[in-house]
N, C-alpha and C positions, 0 to 999 in steps of 0.2 A: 527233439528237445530244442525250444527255443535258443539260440546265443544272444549272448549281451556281448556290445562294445567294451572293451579292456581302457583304461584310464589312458595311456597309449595310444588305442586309437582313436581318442576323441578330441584329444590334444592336439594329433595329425591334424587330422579330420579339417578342426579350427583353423592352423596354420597355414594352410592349404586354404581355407576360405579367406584369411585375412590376407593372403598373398592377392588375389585375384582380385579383391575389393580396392587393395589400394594400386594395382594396374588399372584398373576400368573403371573407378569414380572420379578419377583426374580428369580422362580423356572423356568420359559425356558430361562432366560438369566443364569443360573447356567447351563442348560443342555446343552444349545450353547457351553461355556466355555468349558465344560468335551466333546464332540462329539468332537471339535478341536484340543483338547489336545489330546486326543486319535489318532486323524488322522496323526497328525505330527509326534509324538513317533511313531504310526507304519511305515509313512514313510521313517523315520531315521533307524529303525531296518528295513528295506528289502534293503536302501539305503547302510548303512553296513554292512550286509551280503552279498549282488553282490559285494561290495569293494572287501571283505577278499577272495572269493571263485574266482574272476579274479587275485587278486594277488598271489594266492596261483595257478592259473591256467600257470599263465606267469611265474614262477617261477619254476614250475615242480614237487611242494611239495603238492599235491591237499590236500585239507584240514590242512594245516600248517599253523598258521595264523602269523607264527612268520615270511613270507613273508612281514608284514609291520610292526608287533609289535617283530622287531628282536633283540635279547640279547644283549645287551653293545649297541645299539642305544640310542641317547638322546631322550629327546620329541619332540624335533625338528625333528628330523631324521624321525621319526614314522608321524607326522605330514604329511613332504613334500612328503612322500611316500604313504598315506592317497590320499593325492591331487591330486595324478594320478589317482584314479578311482572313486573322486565325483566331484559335479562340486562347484569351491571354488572362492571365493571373493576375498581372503587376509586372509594371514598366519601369527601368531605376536607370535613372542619368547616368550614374556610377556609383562605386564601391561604398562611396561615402555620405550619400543619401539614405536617412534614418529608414531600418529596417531593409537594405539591401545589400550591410556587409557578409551577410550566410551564405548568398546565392552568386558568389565573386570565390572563382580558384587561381591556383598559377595551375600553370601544367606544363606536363615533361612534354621533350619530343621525344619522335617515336624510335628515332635511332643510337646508336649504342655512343655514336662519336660526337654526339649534343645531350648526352645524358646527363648530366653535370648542369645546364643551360634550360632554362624554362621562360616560358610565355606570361606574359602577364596581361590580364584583360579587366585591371582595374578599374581604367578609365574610360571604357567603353560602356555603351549606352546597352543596359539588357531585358532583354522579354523573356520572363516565365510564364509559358505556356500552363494549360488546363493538365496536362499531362505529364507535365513534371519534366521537360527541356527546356533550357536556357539557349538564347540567341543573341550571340553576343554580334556589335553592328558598328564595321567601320568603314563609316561611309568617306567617298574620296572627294575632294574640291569639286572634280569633273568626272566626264569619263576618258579622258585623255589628260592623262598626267605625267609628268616627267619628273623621275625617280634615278637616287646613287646610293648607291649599295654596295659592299665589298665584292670581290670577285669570291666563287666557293666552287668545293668540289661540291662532287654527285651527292656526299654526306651532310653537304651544310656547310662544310669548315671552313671560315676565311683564307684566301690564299696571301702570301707576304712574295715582295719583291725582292730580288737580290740583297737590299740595304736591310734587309727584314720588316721595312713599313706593308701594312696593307694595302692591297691593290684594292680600287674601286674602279665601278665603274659606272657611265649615267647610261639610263635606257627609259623606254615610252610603256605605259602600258595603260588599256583600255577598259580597265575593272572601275564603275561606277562605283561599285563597293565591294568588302569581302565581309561575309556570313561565316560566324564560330558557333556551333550549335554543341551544345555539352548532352548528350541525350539521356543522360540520369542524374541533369542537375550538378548541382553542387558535392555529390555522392564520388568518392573511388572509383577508378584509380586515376582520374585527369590525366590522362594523355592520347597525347592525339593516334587517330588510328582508332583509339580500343573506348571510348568515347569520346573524344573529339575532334570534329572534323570540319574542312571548310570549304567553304564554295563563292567563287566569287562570280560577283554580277558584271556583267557589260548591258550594252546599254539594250540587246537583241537575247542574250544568252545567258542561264546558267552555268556557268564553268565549273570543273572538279579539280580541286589540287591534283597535283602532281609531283612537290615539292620531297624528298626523302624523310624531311626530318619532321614533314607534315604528317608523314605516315605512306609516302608515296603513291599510287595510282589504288588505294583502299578503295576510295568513295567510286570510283568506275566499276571497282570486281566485285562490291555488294549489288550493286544496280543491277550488273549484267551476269548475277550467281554465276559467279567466279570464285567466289570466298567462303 
């Protein structure tokens, strides 16, 4: 004689499935998330590296990259010169350029002790690619610039002196410019690390953050799946 399941056990049955569904759709809708993020940050860094190495090729400076991130250029300048060697939607001086307040976010950083504290890339000059990333572009005077800055720990945090004022301090650095790339636009959840990241230029190299609140050494461990 056939048996049927008792109202009992089907009830189990269920509870037992809705247990396991919500253990294991977390963690591969988290892996989805991270496989994705990975795939666009690297096709944005191979997508700006053929940039810099064509325009340093048409240019006759091979390896120069100051072919588009060039001294006394604005971030406009750097921008529309960008836009010759990817393929771009619409270029917006900033936030406040008709039809370019939707594709302007703030964003958190990525650490718990700057959570409170967000980025703003209003006034920055940005490229909407064909593909739905924003590139945001701050370009520097030179590539040797001299910068004062507070003193911070490992997390970001300003440090205060004995009288409790802020310590600063002045230092050199050699970034032509730095690159904020949002890699799904204007879209959740803006912060860095888990969509945005940054890379800055010197006048020979790509560079990768390294900063904590940047999201710390992210952009290296997707490049070299580590993440």
């Amino acid at each position: 004689m056939k048996k049927s399941f008792t109202i009992s056990e089907v009830l189990i049955t269920l509870v037992i499935i809705g247990i396991i569904a919500a253990i294991t759709i977390p963690v591969v809708s988290a892996e989805y998330v991270k496989r994705e993020r990975n795939v666009k940050f690297k096709k944005f860094y191979s997508v700006l590296t053929n940039a810099f190495n064509k325009a340093a090729s048409d240019a006759g400076i091979i390896g120069d990259n100051t072919a588009i991130t060039t001294p006394g250029n604005t971030g406009l300048d750097t921008a529309k010169k960008l836009s010759q060697y990817i393929n771009v939607m619409k270029i917006c001086e900033n936030k406040n350029q008709v039809g370019c307040f939707d594709y302007y976010s703030t964003y958190r950083y990525a650490n718990k002790e700057k959570a409170n504290a967000y980025y703003n890339t209003d006034s920055l000059p940005l490229i909407l690619t064909t593909d739905g990333m924003t590139i945001m572009i701050n370009q520097k005077p030179s590539c040797h610039n001299a910068r004062k800055d507070c003193v911070t720990d490992k997390h970001g945090v300003c440090q205060k002196d004995s009288d409790g004022n802020i310590k600063y301090v002045e230092f050199y650095d050699n970034d032509c410019a730095a690159f904020f790339v949002d890699i799904n636009g204007s879209k959740k959840p803006n912060t860095f690390g888990k969509d945005l990241f940054l890379v800055y230029i010197d006048q020979y190299d790509i560079l990768l953050a390294s900063w904590e609140p940047y999201g710390g050494n992210i952009e290296e461990r997707i490049l070299t799946n580590k993440d």
